[in-house]
TORPA-4810 file (N, C-alpha, C, O; in nm, 3 decimals):
<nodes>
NODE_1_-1.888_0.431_0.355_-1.897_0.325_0.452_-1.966_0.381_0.577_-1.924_0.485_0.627_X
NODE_2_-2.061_0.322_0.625_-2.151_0.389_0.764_-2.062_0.339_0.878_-1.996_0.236_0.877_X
NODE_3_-2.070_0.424_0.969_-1.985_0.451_1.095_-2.039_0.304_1.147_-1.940_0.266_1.209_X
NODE_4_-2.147_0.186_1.161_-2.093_0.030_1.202_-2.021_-0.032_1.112_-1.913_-0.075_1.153_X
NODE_5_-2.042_-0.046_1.019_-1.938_-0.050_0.913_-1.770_-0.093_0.953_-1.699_-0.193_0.946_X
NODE_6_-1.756_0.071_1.003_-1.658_0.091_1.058_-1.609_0.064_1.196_-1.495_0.044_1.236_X
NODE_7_-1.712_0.066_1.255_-1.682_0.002_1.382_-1.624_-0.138_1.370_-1.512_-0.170_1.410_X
NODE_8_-1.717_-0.225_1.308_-1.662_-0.345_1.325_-1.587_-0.401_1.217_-1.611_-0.516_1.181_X
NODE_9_-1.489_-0.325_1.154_-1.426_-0.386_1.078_-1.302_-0.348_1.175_-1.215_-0.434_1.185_X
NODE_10_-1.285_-0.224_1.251_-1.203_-0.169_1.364_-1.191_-0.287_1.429_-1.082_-0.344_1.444_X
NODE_11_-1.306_-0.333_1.472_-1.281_-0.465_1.627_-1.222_-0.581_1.571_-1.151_-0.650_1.643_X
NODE_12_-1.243_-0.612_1.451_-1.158_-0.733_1.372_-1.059_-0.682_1.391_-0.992_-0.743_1.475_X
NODE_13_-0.992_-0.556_1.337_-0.837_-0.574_1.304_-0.789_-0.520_1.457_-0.668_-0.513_1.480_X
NODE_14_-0.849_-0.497_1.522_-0.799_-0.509_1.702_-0.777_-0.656_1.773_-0.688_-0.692_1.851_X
NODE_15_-0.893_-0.732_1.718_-0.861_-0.853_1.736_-0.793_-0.952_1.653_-0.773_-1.072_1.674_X
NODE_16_-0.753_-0.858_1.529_-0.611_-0.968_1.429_-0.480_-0.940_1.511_-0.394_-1.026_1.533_X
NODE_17_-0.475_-0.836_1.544_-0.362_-0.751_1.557_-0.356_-0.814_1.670_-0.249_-0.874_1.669_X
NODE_18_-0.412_-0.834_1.768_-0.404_-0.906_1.927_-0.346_-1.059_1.883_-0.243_-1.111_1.923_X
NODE_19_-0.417_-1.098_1.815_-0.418_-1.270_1.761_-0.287_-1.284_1.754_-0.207_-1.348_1.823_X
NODE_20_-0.270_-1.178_1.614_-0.069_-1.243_1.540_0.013_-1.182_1.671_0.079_-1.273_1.721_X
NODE_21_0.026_-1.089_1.725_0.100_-1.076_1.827_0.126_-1.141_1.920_0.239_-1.130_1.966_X
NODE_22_0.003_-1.261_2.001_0.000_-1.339_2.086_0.098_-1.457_2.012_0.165_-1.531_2.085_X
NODE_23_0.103_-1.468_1.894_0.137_-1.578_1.808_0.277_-1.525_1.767_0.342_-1.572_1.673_X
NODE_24_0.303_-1.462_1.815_0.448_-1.415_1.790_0.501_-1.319_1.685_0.618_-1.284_1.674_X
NODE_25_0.437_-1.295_1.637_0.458_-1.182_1.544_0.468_-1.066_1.571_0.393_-1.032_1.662_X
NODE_26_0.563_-0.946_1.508_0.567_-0.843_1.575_0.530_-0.738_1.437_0.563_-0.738_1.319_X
NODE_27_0.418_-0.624_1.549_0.286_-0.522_1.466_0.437_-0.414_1.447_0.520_-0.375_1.529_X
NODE_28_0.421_-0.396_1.311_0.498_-0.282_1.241_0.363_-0.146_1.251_0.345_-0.067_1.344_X
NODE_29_0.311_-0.154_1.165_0.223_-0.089_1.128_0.140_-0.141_1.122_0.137_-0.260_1.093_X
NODE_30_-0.022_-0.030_1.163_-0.156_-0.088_1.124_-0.187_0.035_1.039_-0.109_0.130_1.029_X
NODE_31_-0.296_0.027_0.982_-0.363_0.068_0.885_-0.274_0.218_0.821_-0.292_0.340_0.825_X
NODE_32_-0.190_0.139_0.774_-0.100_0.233_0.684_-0.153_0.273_0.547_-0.184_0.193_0.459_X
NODE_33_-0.160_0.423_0.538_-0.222_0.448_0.438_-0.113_0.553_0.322_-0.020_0.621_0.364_X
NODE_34_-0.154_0.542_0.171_-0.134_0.638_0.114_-0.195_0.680_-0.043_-0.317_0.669_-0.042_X
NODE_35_-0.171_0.702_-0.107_-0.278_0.758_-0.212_-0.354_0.628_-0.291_-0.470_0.639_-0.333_X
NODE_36_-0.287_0.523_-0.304_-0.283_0.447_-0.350_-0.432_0.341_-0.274_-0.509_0.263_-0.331_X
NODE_37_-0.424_0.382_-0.131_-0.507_0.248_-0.086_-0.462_0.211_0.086_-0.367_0.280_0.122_X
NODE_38_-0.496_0.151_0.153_-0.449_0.098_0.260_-0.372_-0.027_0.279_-0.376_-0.099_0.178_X
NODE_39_-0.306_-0.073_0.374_-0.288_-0.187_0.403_-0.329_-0.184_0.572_-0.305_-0.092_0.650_X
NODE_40_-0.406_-0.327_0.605_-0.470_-0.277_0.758_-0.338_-0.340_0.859_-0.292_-0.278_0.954_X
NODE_41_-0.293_-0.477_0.812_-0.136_-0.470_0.933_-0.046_-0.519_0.838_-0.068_-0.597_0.745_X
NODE_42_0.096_-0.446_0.885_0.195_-0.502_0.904_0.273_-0.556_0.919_0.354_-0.464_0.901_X
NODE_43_0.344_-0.654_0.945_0.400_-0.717_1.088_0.525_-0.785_1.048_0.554_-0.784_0.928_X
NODE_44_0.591_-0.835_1.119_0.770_-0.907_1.099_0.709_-1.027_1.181_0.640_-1.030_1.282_X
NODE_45_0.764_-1.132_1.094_0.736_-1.276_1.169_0.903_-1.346_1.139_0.941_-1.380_1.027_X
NODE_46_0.960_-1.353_1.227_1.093_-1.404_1.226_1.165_-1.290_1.132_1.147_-1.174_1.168_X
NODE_47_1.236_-1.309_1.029_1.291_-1.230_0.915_1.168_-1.158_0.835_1.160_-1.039_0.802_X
NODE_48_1.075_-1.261_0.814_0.985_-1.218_0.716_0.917_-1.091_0.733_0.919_-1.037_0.844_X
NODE_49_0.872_-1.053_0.661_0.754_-0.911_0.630_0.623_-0.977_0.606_0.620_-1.074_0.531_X
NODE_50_0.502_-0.929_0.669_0.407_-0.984_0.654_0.288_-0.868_0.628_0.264_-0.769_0.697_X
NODE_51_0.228_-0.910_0.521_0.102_-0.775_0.503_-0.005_-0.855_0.515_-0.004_-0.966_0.461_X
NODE_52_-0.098_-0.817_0.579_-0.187_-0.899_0.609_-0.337_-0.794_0.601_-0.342_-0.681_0.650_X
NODE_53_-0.445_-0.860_0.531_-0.559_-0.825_0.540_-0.650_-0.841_0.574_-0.720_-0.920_0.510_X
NODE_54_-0.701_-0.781_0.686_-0.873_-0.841_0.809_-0.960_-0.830_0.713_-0.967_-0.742_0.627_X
NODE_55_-1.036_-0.933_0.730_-1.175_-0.947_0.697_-1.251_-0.970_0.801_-1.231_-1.057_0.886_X
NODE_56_-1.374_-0.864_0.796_-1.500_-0.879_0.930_-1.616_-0.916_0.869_-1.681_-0.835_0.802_X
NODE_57_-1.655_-1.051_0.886_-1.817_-1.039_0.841_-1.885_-1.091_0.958_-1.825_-1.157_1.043_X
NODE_58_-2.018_-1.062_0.964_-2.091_-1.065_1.099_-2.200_-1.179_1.075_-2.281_-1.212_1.162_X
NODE_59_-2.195_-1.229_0.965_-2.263_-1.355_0.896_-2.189_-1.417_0.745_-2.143_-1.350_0.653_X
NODE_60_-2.196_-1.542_0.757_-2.165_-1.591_0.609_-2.242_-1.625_0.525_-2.234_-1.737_0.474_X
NODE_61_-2.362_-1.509_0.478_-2.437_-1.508_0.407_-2.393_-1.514_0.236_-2.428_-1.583_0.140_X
NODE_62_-2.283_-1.385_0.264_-2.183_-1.402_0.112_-2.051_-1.505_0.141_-1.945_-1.492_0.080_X
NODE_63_-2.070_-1.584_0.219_-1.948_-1.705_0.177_-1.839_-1.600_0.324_-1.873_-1.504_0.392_X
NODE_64_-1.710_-1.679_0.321_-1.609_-1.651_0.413_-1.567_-1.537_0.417_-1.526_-1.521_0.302_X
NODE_65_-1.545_-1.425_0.484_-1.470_-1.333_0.497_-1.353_-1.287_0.370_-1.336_-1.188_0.300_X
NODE_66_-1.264_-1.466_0.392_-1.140_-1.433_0.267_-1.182_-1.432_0.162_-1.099_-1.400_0.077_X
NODE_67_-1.333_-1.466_0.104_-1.372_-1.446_-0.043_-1.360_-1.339_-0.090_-1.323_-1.330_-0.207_X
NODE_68_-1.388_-1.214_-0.009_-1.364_-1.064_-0.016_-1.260_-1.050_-0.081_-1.272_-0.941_-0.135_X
NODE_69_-1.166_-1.094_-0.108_-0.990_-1.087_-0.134_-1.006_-1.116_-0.254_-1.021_-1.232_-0.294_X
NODE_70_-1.005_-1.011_-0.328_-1.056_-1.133_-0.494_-0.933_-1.039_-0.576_-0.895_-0.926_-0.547_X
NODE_71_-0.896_-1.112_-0.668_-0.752_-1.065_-0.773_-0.730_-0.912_-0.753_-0.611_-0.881_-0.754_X
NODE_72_-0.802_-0.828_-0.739_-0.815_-0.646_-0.789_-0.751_-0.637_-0.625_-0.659_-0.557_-0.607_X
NODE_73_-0.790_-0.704_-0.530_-0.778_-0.681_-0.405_-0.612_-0.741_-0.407_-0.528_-0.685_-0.336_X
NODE_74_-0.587_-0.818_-0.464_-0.455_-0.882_-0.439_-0.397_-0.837_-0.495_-0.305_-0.811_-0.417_X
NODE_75_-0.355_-0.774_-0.642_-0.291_-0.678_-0.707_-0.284_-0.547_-0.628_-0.169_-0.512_-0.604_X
NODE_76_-0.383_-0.466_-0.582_-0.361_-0.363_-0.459_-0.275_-0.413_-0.375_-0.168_-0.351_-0.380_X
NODE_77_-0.276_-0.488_-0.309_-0.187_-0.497_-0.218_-0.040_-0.516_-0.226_0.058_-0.468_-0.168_X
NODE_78_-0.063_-0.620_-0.338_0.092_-0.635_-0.394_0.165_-0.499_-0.408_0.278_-0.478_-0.364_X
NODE_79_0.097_-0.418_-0.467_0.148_-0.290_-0.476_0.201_-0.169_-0.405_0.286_-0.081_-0.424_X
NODE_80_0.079_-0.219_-0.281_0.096_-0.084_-0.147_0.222_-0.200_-0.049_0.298_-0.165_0.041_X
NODE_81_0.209_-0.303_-0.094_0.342_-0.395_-0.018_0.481_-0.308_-0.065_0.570_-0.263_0.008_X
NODE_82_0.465_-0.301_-0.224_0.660_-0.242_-0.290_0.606_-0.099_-0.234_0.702_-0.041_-0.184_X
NODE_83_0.538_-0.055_-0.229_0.568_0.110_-0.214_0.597_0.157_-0.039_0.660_0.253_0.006_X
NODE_84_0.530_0.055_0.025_0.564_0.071_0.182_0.735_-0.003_0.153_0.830_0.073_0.171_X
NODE_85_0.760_-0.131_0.113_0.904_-0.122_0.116_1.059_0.006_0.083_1.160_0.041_0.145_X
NODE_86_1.000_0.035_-0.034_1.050_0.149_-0.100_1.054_0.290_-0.038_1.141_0.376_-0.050_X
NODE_87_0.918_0.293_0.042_0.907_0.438_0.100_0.988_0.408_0.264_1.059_0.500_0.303_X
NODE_88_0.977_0.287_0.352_1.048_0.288_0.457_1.122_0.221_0.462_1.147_0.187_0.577_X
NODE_89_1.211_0.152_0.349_1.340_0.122_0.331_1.347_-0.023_0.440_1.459_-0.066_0.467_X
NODE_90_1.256_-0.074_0.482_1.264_-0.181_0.574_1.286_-0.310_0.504_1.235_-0.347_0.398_X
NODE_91_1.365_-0.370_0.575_1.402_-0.494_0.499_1.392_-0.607_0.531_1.433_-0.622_0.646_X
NODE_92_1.364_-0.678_0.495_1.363_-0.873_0.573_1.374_-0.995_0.491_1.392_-0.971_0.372_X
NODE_93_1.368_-1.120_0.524_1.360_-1.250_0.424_1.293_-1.237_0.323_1.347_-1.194_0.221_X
NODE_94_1.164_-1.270_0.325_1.059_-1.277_0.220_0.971_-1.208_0.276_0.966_-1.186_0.397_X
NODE_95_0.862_-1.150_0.157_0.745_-1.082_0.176_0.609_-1.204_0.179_0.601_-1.269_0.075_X
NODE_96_0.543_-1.225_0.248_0.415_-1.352_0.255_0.244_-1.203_0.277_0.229_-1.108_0.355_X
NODE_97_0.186_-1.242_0.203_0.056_-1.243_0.225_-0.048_-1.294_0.287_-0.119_-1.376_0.228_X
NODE_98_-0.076_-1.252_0.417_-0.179_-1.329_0.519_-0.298_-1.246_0.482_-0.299_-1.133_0.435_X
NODE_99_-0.430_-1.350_0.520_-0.575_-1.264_0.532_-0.582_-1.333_0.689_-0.499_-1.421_0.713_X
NODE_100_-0.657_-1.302_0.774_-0.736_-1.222_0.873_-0.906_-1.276_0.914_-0.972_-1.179_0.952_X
NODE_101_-0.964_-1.369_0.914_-1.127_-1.362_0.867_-1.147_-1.378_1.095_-1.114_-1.439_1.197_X
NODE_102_-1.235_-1.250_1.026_-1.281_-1.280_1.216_-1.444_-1.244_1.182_-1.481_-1.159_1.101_X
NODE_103_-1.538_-1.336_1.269_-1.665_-1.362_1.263_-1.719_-1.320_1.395_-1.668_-1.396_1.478_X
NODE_104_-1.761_-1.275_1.428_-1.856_-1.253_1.577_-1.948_-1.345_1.542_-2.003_-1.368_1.435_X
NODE_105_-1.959_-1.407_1.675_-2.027_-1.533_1.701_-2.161_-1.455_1.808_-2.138_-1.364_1.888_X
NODE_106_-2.310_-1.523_1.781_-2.383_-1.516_1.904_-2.290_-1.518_2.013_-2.173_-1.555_2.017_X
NODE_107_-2.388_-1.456_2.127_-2.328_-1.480_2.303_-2.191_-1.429_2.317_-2.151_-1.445_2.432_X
NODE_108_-2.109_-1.376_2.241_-1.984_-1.304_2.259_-1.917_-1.357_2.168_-1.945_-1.310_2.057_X
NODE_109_-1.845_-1.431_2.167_-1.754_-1.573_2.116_-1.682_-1.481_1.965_-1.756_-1.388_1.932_X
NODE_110_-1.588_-1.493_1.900_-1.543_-1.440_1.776_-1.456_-1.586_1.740_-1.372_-1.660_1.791_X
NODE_111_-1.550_-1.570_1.597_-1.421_-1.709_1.531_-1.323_-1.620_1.432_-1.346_-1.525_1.357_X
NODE_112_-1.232_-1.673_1.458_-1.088_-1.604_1.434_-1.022_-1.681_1.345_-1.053_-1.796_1.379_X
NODE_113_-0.933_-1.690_1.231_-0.927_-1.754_1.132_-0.802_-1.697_1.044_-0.820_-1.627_0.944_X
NODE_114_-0.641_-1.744_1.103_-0.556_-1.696_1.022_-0.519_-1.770_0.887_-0.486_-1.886_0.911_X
NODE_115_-0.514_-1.743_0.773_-0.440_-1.792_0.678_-0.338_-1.738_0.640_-0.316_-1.626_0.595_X
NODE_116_-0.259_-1.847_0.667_-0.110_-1.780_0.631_-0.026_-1.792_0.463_0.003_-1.897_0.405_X
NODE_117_-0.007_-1.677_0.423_0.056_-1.692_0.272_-0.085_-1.720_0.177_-0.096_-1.814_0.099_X
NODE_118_-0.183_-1.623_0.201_-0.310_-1.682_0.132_-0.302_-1.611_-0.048_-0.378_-1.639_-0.141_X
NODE_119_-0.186_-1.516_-0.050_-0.157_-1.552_-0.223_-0.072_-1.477_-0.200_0.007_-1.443_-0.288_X
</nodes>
């Protein structure tokens, strides 16, 4: 992945992570990693556990951000979800799956785009 790449997939999940927090959610972890793969946030929304995955695209040339999220991507996660439970013993209501899609807009502007429970 080339260092813009990385940059701006960074400024999305700075600006997810700002978003769900303003929205009441509280950041457990960000970009928790282990052999397996990442998960980019965390978070507790009331009881619940929430894993959530940013998507940054800087045009929708290939379609929405959340298209990125495709079955292989959702099975990963499902997975690094039980093993972060298991490994920090944290507990809550239900586990929900959020994606994340943040767009930089001309002139500054970022469209921001939570889906909540997106599988």
């Amino acid at each position: 992945m080339t260092t813009q790449r990385r940059a701006v997939g960074a400024y999305g999940e700075r600006l997810a992570a700002r978003h769900l927090q303003d929205s009441g959610l509280i950041l457990l972890q960000r970009n928790w990693r282990c052999a397996d793969g990442e998960v980019d946030l965390i978070l507790r929304d009331g009881d619940d556990l929430v894993f959530c995955e940013v998507k940054t695209r800087r045009t929708a040339s290939f379609g929405p951000p959340a298209a990125a999220v495709g079955d292989r991507k959702v099975r990963r996660l499902r997975r690094l979800a039980a093993r972060w439970l298991t490994e920090t013993g944290v507990r809550g209501g239900s586990v929900r799956f959020d994606v994340v899609e943040v767009m930089p807009q001309p002139r500054g502007a970022t469209r921001l785009v939570h889906i909540r429970g997106a599988f």
